[in-house]
C-alpha positions as semicolon CSV with decimal commas, in nm:
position;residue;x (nm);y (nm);z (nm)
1;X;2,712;12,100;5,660
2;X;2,732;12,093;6,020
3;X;2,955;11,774;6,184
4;X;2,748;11,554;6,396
5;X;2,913;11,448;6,743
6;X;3,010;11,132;6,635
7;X;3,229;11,264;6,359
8;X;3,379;11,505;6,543
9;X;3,486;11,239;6,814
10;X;3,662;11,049;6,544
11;X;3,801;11,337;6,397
12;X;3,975;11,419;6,792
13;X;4,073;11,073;6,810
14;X;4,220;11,051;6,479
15;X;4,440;11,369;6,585
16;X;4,514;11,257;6,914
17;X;4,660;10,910;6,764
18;X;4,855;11,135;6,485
19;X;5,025;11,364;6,732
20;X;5,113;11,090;7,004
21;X;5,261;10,925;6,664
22;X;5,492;11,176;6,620
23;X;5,607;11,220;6,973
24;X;5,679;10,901;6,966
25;X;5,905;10,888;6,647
26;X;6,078;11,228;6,804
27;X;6,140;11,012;7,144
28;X;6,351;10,769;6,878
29;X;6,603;11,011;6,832
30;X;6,840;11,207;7,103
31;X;7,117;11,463;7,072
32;X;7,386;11,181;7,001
33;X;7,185;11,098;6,656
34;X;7,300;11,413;6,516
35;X;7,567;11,430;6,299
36;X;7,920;11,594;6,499
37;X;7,734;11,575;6,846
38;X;7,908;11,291;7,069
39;X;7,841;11,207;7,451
40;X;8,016;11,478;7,585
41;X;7,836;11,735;7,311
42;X;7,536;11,616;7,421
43;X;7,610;11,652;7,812
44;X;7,735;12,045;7,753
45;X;7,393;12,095;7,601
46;X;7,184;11,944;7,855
47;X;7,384;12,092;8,081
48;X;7,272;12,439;7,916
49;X;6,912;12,352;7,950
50;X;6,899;12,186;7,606
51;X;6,784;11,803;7,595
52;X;6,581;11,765;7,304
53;X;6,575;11,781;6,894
54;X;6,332;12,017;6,928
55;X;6,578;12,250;7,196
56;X;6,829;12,225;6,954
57;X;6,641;12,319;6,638
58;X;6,487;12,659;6,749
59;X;6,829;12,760;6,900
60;X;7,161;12,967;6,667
61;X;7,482;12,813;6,541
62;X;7,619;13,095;6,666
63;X;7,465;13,014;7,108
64;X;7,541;12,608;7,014
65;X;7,875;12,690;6,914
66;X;7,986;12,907;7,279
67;X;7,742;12,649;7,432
68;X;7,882;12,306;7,333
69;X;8,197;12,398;7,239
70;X;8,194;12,329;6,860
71;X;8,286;12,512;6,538
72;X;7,940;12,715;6,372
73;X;7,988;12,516;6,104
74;X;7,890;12,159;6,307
75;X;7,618;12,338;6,513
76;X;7,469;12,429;6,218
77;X;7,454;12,098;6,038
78;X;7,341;11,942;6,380
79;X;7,080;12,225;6,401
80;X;6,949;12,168;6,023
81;X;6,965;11,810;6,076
82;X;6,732;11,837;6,446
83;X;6,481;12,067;6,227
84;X;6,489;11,779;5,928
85;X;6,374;11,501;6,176
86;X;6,112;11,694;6,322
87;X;5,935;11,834;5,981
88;X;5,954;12,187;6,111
89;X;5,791;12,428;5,872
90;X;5,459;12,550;5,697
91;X;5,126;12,417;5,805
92;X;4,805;12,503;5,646
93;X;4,530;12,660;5,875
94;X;4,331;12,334;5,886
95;X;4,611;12,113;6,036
96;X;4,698;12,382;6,288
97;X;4,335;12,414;6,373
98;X;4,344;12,009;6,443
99;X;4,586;12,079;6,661
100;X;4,462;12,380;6,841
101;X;4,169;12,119;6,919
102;X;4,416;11,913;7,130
103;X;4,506;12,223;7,341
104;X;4,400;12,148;7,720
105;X;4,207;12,482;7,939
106;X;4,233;12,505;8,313
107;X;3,902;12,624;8,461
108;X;3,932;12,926;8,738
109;X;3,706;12,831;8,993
110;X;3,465;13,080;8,865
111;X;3,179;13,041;8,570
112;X;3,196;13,396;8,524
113;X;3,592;13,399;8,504
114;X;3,603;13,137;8,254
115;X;3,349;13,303;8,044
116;X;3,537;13,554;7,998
117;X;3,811;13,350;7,910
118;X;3,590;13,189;7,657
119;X;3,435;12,916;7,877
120;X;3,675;12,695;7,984
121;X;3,922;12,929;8,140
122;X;4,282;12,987;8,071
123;X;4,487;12,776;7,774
124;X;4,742;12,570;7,687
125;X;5,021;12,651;7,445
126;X;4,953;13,038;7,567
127;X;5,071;13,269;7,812
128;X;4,761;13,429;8,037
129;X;4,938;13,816;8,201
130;X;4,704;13,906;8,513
131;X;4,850;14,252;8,626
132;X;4,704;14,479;8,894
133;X;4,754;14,584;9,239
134;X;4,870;14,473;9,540
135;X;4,512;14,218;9,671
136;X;4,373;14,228;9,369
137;X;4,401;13,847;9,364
138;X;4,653;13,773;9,131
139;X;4,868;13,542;9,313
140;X;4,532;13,342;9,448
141;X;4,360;13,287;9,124
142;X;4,769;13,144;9,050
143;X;4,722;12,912;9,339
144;X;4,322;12,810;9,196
145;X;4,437;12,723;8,907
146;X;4,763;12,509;9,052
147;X;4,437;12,323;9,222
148;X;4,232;12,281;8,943
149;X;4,513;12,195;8,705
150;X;4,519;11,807;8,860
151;X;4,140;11,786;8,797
152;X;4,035;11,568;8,483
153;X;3,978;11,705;8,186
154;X;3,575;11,649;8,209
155;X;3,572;11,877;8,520
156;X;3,757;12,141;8,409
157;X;4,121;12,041;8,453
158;X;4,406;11,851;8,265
159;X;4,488;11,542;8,426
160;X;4,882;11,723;8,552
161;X;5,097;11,895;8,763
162;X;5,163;12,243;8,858
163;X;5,493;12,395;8,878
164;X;5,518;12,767;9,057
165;X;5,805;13,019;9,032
166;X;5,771;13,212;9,335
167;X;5,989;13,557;9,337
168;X;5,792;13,711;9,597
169;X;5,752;13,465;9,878
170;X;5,358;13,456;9,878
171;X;5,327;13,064;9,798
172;X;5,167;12,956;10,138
173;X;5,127;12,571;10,136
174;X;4,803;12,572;10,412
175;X;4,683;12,795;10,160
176;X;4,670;12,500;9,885
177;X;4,513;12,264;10,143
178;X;4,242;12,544;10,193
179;X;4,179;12,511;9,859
180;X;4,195;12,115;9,777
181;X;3,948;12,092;10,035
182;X;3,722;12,303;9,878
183;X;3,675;12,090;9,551
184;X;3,641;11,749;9,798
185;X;4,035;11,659;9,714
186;X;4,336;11,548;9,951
187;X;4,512;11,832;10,047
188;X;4,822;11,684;10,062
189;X;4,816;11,462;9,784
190;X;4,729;11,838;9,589
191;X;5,002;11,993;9,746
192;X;5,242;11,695;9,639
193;X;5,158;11,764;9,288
194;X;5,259;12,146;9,290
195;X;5,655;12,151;9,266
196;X;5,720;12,546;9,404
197;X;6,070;12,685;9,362
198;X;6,175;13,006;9,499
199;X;6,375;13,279;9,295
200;X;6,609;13,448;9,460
201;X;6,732;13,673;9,147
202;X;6,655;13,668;8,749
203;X;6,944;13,441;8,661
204;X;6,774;13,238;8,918
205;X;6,449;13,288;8,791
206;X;6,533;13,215;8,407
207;X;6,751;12,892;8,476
208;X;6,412;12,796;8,655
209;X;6,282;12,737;8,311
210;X;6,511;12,470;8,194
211;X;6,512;12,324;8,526
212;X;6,066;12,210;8,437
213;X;6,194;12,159;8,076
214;X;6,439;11,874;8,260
215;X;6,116;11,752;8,446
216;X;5,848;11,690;8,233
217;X;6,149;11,519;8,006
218;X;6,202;11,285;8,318
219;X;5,813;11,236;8,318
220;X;5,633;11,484;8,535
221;X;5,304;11,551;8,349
222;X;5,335;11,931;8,416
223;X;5,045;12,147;8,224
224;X;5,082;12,491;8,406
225;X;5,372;12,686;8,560
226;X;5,276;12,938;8,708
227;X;5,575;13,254;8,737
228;X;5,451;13,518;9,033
229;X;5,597;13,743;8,961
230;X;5,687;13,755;8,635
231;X;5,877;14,090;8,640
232;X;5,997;14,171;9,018
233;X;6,356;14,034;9,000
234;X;6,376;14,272;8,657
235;X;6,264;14,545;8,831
236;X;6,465;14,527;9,112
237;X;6,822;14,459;8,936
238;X;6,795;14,696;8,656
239;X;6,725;15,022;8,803
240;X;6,771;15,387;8,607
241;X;6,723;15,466;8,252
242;X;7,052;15,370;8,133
243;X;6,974;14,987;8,209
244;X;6,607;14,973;8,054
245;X;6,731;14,853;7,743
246;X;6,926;14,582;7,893
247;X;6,582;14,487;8,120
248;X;6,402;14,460;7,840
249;X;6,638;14,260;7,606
250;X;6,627;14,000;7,911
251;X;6,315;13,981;7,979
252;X;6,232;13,923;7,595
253;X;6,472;13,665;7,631
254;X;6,282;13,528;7,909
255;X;5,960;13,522;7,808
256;X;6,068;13,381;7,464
257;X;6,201;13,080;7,659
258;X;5,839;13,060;7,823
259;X;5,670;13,074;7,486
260;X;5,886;12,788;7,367
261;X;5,819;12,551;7,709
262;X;5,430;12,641;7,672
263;X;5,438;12,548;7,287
264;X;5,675;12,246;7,281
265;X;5,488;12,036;7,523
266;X;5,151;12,149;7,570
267;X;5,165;12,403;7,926
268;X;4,968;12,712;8,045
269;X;5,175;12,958;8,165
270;X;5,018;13,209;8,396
271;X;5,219;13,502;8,502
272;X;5,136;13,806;8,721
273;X;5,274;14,165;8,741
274;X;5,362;14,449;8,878
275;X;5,184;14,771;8,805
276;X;5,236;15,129;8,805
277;X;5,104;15,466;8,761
278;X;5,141;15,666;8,480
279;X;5,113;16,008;8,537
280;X;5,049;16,116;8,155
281;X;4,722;16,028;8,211
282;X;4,487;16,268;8,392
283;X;4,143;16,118;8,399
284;X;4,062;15,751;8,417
285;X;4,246;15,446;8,580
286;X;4,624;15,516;8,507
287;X;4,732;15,124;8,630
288;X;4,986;15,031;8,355
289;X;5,169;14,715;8,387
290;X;5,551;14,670;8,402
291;X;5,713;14,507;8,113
292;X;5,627;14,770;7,853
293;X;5,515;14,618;7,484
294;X;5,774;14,343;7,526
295;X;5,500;14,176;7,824
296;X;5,207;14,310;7,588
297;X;5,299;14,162;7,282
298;X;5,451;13,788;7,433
299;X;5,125;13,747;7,658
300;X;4,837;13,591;7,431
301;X;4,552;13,692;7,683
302;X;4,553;13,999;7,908
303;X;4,368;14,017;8,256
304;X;4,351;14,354;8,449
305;X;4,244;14,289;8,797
306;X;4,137;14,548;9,071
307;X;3,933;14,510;9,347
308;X;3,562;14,580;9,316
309;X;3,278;14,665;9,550
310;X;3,151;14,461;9,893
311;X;3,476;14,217;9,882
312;X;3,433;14,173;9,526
313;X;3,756;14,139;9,244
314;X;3,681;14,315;8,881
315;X;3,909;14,089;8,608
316;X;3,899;14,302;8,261
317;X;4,026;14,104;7,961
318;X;4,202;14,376;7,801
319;X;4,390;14,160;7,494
320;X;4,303;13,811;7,323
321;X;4,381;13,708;6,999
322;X;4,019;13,570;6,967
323;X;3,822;13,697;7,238
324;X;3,626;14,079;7,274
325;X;3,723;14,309;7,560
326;X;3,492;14,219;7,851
327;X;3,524;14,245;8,219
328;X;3,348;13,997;8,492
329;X;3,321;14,020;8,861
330;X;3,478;13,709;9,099
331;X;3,541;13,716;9,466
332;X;3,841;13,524;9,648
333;X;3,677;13,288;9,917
334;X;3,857;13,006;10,138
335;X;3,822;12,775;9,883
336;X;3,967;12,971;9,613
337;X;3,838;13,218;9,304
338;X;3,448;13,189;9,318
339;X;3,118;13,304;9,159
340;X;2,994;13,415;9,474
341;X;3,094;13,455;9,875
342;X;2,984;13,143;10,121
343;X;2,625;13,225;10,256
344;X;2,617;13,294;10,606
């Protein structure tokens, strides 16, 4: 029997009220509740990026141990004690569907763009890839979405901030204001809610990731980070066959730390990337995107973008764990991704 509208409002609210619960019982404990972890424990792991039960409970005796400075044997009982006050484990479909139902979606600009996405455009608690080459808008529907990210959640937004990693130098600020004023907002009040933050290198780039974990701990309701690009600084530092395998291993690494940041508190994480040719294929597009199957299997939704005909973009979703191949058409306007070019 079908749920009327009422229920189903109750049933959100009743989940809403049961996860905020048990945020707030995790914001009762800290580090220095667990058993062999003191003050200065605690400041070696924050230090390291870690500041949370929840840090601490997904990481190895083995990393705590170099990390704080402790024996295996304490990281370990601090580690199984973290995972004991937060209830890690099993959940049966139906709770994790509840709580797929408080994921937030950031809409694109464009109704065709977020059908393809589903309807609402990209997700929460996922990573979104858009690979392709160079103008084929990856970087501006980054920048939409930064936008459209402060919007409420009624028009297509999720009441937050925006955080981008920029590798490549391509974050242009008047570019933001173009785009604010396109959806009637303050420009600069937009552009104060984007925090940008240049890489310089991938140590750079991965410490970067902590660095918004430390943020949105000291209160900055951040719901998308946006990395662009995800896989330049990779590229660049580990050149020749012999250092694939080590590329690979840290970029796993990498995007595993992503993953975690996107799932433990509720963020969108759009990345783009590189592209290149491959020459085993003889008829057809042969566009393949850097990153190999460690980018393919770590991104939850796939977006191959190209540019299309009179000005327009082509956006193919190639991968979704819910969603059927499809491919839309957008174009990239003043204001940001669009159905359709200004008349006139």
């Amino acid at each position: 029997m079908a749920k009327t509208k009422k229920e189903d409002k109750e049933e959100k609210k009743e989940v809403e009220e049961k996860e905020e619960g048990v945020e707030d019982s995790n914001e009762e404990y800290g580090l220095t509740d667990l058993p062999g972890i003191g003050p200065a424990v605690a400041s070696k792991l924050e230090n390291s990026g870690i500041h949370d039960l929840m840090g601490l409970a997904v990481a190895s005796p083995a990393s705590i141990s170099d990390t704080a400075g402790v024996s295996e044997s304490v990281a370990r009982k601090a580690i199984d004690a973290a995972r004991d006050m937060l209830d890690l484990g099993f959940q049966s479909g139906t709770e994790l569907a509840k709580r797929q139902k408080m994921n937030n979606f950031i809409g694109t600009g464009s109704k065709n763009f977020n059908d393809l996405l589903g309807g609402r455009g990209i997700e929460t608690r996922a990573i979104t890839e858009a690979f392709g080459s160079y103008g084929s808008g990856k970087s501006q529907l980054g920048f939409t979405l930064a936008v459209n990210v402060q919007l409420p959640k009624d028009k297509g937004g999720a009441n937050g901030k925006a955080v981008i990693i920029d590798t490549e130098g391509t974050f242009k600020p008047g570019r933001i204001k173009e785009m604010a004023e396109g959806i009637g907002a303050n420009p600069e009040k937009v552009l104060e809610n984007i925090f940008v933050a240049r890489a310089f290198n991938s140590s750079h780039q991965m410490l970067l990731v902590d660095k918004i974990k430390e943020m949105i701990s000291d209160g900055e309701p951040i719901k998308l980070v946006v990395v662009d690009s995800l896989t330049a600084h990779f590229r660049a530092e580990y050149t020749g066959r012999g250092r694939l395998a080590d590329r690979q291993q840290t970029l796993n690494r990498y995007i595993h730390n992503l993953l975690r940041l996107a799932e433990q508190y509720n963020v969108a994480i759009y990345v783009t990337n590189q592209v290149m040719e491959n020459p085993a294929i003889m008829f057809g597009d042969p566009t393949k995107a850097i990153g190999g199957n460690i980018v393919a299997h770590a991104s939850h939704y796939r977006l191959y973008l190209r540019r299309g005909k009179k000005d327009s973009r082509v956006a193919k979703l190639i991968d979704s764990p819910n969603l059927p191949d499809n491919e839309c058409v957008f174009y990239l306007t003043k204001d940001g991704v669009r159905d359709d070019l200004p008349k006139g």
